[in-house]
C-alpha positions as CSV (number, residue, x, y, z in Angstrom):
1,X,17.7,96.9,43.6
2,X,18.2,95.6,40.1
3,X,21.1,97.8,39.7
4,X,22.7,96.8,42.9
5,X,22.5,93.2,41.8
6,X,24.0,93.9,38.3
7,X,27.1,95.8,40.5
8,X,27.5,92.7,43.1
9,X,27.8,90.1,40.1
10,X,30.6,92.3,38.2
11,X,32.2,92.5,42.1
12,X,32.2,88.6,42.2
13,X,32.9,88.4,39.3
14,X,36.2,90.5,39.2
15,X,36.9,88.5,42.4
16,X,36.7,84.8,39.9
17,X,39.0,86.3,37.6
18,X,41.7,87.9,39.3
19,X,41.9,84.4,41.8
20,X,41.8,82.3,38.6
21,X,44.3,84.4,37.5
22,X,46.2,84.0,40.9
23,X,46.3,80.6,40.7
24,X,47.2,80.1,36.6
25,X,49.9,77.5,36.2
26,X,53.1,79.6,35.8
27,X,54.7,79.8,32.4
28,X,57.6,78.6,31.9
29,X,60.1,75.7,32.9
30,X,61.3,74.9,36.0
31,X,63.3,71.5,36.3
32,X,65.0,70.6,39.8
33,X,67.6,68.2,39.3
34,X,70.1,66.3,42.5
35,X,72.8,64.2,41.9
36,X,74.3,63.1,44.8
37,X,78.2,63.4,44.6
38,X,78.1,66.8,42.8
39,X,79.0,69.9,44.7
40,X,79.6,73.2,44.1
41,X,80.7,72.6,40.3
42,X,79.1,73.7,36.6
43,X,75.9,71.7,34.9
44,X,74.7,72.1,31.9
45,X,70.7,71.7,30.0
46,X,71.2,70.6,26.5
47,X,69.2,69.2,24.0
48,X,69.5,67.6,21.0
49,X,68.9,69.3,17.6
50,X,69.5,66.4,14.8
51,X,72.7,65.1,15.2
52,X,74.4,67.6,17.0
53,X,73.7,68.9,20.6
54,X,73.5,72.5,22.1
55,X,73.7,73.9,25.3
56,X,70.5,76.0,26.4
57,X,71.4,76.6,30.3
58,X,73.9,76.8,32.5
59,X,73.5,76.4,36.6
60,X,75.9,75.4,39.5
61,X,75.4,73.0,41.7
62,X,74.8,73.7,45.5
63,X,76.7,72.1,48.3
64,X,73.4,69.6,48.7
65,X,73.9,68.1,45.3
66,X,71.0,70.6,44.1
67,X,70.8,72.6,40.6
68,X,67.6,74.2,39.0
69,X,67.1,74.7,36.0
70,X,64.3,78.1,35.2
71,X,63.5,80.2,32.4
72,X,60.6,82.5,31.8
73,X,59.6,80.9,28.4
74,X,58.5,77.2,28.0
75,X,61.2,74.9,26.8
76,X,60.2,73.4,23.2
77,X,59.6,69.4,23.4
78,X,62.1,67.3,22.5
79,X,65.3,65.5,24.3
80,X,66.6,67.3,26.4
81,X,70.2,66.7,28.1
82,X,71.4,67.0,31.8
83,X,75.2,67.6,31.1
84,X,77.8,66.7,34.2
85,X,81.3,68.4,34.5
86,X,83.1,65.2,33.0
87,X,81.3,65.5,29.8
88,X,79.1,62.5,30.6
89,X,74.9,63.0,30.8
90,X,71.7,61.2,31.0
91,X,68.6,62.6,29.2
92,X,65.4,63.8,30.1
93,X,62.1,64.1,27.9
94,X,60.6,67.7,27.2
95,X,57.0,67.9,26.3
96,X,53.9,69.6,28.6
97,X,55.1,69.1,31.7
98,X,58.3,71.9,32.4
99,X,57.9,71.4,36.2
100,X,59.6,68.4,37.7
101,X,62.2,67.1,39.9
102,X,64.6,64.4,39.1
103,X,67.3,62.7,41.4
104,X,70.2,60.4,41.0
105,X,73.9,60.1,41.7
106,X,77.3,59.7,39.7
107,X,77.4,56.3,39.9
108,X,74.1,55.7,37.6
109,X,72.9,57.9,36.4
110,X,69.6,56.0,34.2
111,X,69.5,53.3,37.4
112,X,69.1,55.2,40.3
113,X,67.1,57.6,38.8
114,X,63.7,58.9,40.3
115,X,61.3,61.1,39.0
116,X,59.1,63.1,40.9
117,X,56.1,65.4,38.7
118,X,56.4,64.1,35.0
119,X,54.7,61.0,33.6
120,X,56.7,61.2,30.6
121,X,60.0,61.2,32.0
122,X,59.1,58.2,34.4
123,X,58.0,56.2,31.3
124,X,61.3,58.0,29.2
125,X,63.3,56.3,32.4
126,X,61.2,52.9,33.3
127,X,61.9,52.0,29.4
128,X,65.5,53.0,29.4
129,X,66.2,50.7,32.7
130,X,64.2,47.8,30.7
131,X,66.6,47.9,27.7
132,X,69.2,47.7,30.0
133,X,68.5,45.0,31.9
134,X,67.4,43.3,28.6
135,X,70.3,44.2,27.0
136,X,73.0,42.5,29.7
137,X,70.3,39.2,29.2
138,X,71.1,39.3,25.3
139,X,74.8,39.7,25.9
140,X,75.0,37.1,28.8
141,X,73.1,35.1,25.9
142,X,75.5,35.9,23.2
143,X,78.8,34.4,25.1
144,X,76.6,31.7,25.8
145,X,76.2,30.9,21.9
146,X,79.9,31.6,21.3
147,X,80.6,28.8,23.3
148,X,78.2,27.0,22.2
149,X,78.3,27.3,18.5
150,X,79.0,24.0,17.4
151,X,76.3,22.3,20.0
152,X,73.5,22.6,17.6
153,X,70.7,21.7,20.0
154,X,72.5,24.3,22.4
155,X,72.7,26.9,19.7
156,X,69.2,26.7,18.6
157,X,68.0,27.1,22.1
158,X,69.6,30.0,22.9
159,X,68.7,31.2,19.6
160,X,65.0,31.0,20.9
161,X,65.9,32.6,24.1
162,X,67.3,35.7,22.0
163,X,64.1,36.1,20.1
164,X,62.2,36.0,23.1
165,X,63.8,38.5,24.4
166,X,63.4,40.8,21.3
167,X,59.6,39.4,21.7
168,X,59.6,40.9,25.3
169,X,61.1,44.1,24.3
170,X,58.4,44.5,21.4
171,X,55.7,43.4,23.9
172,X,56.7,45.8,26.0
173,X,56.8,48.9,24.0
174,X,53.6,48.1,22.1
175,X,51.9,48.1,25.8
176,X,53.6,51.4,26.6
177,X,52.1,53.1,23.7
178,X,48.6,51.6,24.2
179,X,48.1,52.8,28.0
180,X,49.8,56.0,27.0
181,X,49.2,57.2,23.9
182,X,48.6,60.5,23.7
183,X,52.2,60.9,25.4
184,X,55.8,62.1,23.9
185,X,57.4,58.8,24.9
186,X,54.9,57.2,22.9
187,X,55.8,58.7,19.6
188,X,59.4,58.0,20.2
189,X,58.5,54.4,20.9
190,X,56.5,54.6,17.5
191,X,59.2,56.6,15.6
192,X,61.3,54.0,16.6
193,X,59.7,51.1,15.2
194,X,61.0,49.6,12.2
195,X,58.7,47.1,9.4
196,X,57.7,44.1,10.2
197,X,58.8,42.2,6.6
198,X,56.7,39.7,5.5
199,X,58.0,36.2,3.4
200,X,59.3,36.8,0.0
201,X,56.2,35.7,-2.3
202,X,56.9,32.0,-3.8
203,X,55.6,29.8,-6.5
204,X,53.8,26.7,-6.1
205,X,57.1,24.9,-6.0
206,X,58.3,27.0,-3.4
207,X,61.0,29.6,-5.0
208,X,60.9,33.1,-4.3
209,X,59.6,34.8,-6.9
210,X,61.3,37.7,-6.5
211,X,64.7,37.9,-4.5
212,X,64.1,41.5,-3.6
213,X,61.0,41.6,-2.6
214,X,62.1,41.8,1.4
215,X,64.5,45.0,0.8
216,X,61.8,46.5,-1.4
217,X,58.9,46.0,1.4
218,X,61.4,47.8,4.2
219,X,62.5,50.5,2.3
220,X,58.8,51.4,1.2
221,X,57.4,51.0,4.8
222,X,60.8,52.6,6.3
223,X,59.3,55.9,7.2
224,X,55.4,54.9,8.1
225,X,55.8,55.3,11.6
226,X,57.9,58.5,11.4
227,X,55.6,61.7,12.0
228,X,56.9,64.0,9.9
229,X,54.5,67.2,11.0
230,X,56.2,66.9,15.0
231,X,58.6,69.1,15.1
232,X,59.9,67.8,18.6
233,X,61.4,65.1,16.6
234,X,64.0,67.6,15.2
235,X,65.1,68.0,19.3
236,X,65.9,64.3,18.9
237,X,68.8,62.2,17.2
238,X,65.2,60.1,16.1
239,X,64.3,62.0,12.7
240,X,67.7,62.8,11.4
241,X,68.9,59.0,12.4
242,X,65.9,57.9,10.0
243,X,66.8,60.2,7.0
244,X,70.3,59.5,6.9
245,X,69.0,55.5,7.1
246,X,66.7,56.0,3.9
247,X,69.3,58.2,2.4
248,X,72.5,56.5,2.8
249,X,71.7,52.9,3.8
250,X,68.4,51.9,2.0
251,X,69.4,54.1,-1.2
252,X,71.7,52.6,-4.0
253,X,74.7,55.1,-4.3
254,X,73.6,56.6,-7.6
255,X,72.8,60.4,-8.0
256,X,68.9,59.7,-9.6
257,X,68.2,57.3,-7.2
258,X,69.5,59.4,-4.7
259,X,67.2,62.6,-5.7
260,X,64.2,60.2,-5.7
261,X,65.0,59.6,-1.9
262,X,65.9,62.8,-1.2
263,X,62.4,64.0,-2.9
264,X,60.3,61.5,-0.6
265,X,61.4,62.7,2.7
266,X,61.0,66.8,1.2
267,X,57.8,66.2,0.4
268,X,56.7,64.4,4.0
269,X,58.5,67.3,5.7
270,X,55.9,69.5,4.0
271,X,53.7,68.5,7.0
272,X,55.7,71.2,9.1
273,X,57.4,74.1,8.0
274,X,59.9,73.6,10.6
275,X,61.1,69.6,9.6
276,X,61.1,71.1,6.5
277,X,63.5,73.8,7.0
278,X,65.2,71.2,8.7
279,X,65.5,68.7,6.5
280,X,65.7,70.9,3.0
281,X,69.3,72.7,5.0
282,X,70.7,69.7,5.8
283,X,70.1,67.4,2.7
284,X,71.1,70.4,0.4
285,X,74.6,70.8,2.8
286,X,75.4,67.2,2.9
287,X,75.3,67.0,-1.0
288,X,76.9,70.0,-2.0
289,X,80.1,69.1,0.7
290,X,80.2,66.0,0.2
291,X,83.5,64.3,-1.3
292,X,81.8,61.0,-3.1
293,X,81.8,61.7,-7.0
294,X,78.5,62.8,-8.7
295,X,76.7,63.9,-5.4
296,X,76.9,67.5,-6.4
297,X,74.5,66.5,-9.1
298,X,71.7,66.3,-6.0
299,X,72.7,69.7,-4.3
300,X,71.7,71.0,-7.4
301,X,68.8,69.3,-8.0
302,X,67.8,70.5,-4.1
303,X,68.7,74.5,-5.2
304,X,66.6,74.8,-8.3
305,X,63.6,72.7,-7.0
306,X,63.4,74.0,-3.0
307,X,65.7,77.6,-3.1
308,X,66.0,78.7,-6.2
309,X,61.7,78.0,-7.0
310,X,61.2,80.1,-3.7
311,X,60.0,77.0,-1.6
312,X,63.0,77.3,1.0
313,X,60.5,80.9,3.2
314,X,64.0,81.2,5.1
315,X,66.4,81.4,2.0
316,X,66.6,85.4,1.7
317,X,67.7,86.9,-1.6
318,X,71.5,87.0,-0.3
319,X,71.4,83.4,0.5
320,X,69.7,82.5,-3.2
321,X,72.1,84.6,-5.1
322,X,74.9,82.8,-3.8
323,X,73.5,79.2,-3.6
324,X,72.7,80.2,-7.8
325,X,75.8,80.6,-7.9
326,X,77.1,77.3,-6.8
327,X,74.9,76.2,-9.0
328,X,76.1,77.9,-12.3
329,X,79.5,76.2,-11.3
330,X,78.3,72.7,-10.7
331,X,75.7,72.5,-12.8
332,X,78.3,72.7,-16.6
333,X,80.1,69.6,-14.8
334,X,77.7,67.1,-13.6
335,X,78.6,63.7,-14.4
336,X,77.1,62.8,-17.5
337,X,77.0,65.8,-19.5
338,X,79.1,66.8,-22.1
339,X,82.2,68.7,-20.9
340,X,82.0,72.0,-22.5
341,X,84.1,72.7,-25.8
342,X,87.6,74.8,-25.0
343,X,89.4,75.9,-27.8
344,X,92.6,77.6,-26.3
345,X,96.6,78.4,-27.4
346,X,99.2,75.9,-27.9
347,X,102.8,76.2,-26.1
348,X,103.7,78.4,-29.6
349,X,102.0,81.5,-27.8
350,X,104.6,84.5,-27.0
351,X,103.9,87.4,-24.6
352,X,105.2,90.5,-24.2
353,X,103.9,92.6,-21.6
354,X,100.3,91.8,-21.2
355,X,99.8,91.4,-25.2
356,X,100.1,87.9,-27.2
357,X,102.0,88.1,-30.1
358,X,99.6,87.5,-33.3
359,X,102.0,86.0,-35.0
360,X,102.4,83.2,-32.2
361,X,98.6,82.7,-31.8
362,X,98.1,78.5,-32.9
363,X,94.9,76.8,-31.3
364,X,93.6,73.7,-30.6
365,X,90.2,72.5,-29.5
366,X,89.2,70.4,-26.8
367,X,86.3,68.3,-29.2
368,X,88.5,68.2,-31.9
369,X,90.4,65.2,-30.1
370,X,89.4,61.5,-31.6
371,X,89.9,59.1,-29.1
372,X,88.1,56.7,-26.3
373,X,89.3,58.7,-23.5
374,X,90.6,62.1,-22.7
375,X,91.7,63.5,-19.6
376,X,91.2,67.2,-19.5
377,X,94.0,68.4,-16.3
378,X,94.0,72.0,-15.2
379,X,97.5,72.8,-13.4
380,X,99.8,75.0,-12.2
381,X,103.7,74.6,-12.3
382,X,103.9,76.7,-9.4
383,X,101.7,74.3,-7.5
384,X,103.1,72.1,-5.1
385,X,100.9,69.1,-5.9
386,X,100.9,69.8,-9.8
387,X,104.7,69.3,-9.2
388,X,104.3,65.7,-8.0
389,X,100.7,64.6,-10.2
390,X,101.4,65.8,-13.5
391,X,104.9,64.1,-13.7
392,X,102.6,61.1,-12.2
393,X,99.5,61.6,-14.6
394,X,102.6,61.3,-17.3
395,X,103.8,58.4,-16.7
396,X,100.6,57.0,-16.5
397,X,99.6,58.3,-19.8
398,X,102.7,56.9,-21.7
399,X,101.9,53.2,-20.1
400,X,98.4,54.0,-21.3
401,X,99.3,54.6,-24.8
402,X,102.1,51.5,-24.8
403,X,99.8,49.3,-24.1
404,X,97.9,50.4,-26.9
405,X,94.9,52.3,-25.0
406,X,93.3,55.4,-26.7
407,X,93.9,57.9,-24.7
408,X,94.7,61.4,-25.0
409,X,95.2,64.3,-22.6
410,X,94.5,68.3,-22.9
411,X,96.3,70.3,-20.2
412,X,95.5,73.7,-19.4
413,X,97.7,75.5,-17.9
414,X,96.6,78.6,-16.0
415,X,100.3,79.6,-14.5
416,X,100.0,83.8,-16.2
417,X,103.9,83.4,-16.4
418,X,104.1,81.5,-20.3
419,X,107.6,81.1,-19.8
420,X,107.7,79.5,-16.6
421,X,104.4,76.8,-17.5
422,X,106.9,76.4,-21.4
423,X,110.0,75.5,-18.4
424,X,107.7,72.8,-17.0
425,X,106.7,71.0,-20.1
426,X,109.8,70.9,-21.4
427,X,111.9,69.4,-18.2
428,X,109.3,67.0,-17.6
429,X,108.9,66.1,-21.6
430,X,105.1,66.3,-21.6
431,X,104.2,65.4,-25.2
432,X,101.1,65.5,-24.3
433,X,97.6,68.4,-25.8
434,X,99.2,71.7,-24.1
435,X,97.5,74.7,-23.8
436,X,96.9,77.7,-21.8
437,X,94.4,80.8,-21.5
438,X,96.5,83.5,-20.0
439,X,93.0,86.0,-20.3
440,X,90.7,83.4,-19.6
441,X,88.4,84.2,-22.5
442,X,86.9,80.6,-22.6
443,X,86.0,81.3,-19.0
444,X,86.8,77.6,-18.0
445,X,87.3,78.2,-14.3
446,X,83.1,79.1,-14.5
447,X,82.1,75.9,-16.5
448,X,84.8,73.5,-14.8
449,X,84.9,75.1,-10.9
450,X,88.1,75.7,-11.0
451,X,89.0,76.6,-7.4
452,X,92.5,75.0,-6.8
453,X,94.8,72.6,-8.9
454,X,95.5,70.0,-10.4
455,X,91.7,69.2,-11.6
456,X,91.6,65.8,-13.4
457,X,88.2,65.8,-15.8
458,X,88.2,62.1,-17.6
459,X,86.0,62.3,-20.7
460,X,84.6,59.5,-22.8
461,X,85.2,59.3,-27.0
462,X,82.2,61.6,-27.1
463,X,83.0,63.9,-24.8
464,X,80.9,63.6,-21.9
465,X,82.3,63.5,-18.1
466,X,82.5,60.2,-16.9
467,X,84.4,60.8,-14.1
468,X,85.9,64.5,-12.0
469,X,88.2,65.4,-9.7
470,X,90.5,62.2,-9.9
471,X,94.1,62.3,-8.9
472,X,95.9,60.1,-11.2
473,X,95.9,56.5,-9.8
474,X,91.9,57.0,-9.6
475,X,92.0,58.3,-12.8
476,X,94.1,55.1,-13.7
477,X,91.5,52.9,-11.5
478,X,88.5,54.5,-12.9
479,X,89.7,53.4,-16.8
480,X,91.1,50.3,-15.9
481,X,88.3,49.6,-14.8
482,X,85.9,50.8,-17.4
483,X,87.9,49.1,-20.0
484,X,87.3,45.7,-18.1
485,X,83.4,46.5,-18.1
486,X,83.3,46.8,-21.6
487,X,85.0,44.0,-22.2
């Protein structure tokens, strides 16, 4: 009997299991969408991946207006875009719940929206309808003071109306993310939330005491509501919106200040591997394209402290070797740093074959110039732009030098034909520092990244690189300007 027992438990048992099993939620996503209107065309399921937006599905609509949406593997949270034929879309939030039907037509999309299944895309939708109708109130407001505007009394009470409307908004989302908080929409709500700035501090007379003090506070508390460990924030325009904000907007311009920035959000994105990934890629690209003078100065900070330390887990040894070597270009010409020494052949040189004559061999050195500026040019007579600048940087540097200005210029030419770059010089009279380095012993294409031509370099009396990659009116701008600084 006691055996029979122990076989009719396993029997229920079995039973439990294979009916829990039965009735498992499905895995998955399954997302039912109707927009009435739509017939027998294309949709498309994006999402959003920083600032740039991918397509993950594609489905045609039925006759009924009816698309779905399916896949075998869960869709990763995030916003998520329902794309229409025209281009157009509305967007959807991705989180738990991959089961749900929404339904609305082509003449609003957000407004006649209803959601049927998912709590956090009725919350996602009730709170975009709310801006919106918040949003024509502030406009309707802001004609209103535009006519207004010399009616103080008028102006002052609209102005109150304004920032009880931005009350009501605020109100709004706080509740949202009270009664729901363990929700998606409520961390975009909170990712969303920017400092409340308190008053300047003030002395007993009432001054500020320190006029900064406001921008300060923001930038510091900037990121506090940003969770940099949730990696559905990267399937949102939300994270990347806020590091290009502390980056670019809250950061002064300047290379060190700039690395300091770029540093704080790094080390927050430690908090998962994947915002990390994210953000390390993205900072490093942005720096290393980007066209605004001494920015390449943070790329290479970003390689040698993330990639080349073996931080960067995705950066294979491919990827390393050639991201060192951007760096071993850069790195010889950051801004600041002395501009390495060239010591190379005046016009005197002959050729004949591929040999210099020894006889012909005269030198001169880059340091061995004296004077408050050089510009160091590297140019081509064969080059269709060195044909137009060079003339152009001449001129320049003979009004330079009339107007009694220090200045002196060392112009490499890298054309392998002698005679042809000894041609140039002398139809366009450049009495200017010329000199060439047909074997490229001094291997200045390494140390100055020399890709294409002309290459301005403007050095200061002591050599280092104040300023890179100038065409000549910059290069004109830049000491004209410098001049009147030190003045």
């Amino acid at each position: 009997m006691p055996q029979l027992q122990h076989i009719l438990r396993i029997i229920v048992l079995s039973l439990l299991l294979s009916f829990s099993y039965a009735h498992a939620a499905p895995s998955g996503y399954e997302i039912k969408v109707k927009i009435e209107g739509l017939h027998n065309q294309e949709c498309y399921l994006g999402n959003h991946y920083g600032d740039k937006q991918y397509v993950k599905d594609t489905v045609t609509v039925d006759n009924n207006g009816w698309m779905t949406f399916s896949g075998k593997e869960p869709l990763e949270g995030g916003i998520y875009l329902i794309i229409l034929p025209n281009k157009t879309y509305f967007e959807m939030l991705i989180n738990d719940e991959q089961r749900f039907t929404l339904e609305t037509d082509t003449l609003d999309y957000v407004g006649h929206l209803k959601v049927t299944g998912s709590l956090e895309n009725q919350l996602f939708n009730d709170h975009q309808k709310f801006l919106m109708v918040k949003g024509l109130e502030n406009q309707a407001l802001k004609a209103r003071m535009e006519a207004n505007k010399n009616n103080q009394d008028s102006a002052a009470a609209i102005r109150a109306a304004m920032t009880a409307i931005d009350r009501e908004v605020k109100d709004y989302r706080i509740k949202l993310m009270e009664d729901n908080p363990q929700t998606f929409m409520a961390k975009i709500i909170k990712t969303m939330q920017e400092p409340e700035v308190p008053e300047a501090p003030k002395d007993d007379k009432g001054n500020v005491l320190d006029s900064n003090f406001q921008f300060r506070y923001y930038k510091t508390h900037f990121l506090d509501n940003v969770d940099f460990g949730d990696e559905r924030l990267l399937r949102s325009p939300l994270l990347y919106n806020k590091v290009k904000t502390y980056t670019q907007q809250l950061t002064v311009p300047m290379p060190d200040s700039i690395i300091a920035s770029v540093d704080t959000i790094i080390y927050r994105s430690r908090a998962d591997k994947e915002v990390f990934k994210y953000n390390v890629a993205t900072l490093a690209n942005y720096y290393e394209t980007s066209n605004i003078m001494g920015y390449d100065k943070v790329f290479v900070h970003i390689a040698e402290k993330y990639y080349l330390s073996d931080e960067a887990y995705w950066a294979d040894s491919s990827l390393k070797a050639k991201i060192q070597e951007r760096v071993n270009k850069i790195k010889p010409n950051i801004l600041g740093t002395p501009a390495y020494d060239l010591v190379m052949l005046d016009t005197n040189v002959q050729i004949k074959g591929n040999t210099i004559v020894p006889e012909s061999m005269r030198y001169k050195r880059l340091y061995d110039i004296k004077a408050r500026y050089t510009v160091l040019v590297f140019w081509d007579p064969t080059c269709s732009h060195c044909k137009v600048e060079v003339p152009e940087l001449h001129h320049i540097y003979d009004s330079l030098k009339t107007k009694g200005v220090s200045i002196e210029v060392f112009a490499v030419g890298i054309e392998s034909d002698p005679e042809l770059w000894k041609k140039f010089i002398r139809d366009n009279k450049l009495n200017w520092i010329n000199v060439t380095d047909p074997a490229n012993q001094t291997r200045f294409r390494d140390f100055y990244d020399i890709y294409s031509t002309p290459v301005i370099f403007l050095l200061d009396e002591e050599k280092r690189i104040i300023a890179k990659r100038l065409d000549p009116k910059k290069a004109l701008d830049f000491i004209a300007r410098d001049l009147k600084e030190k003045k």
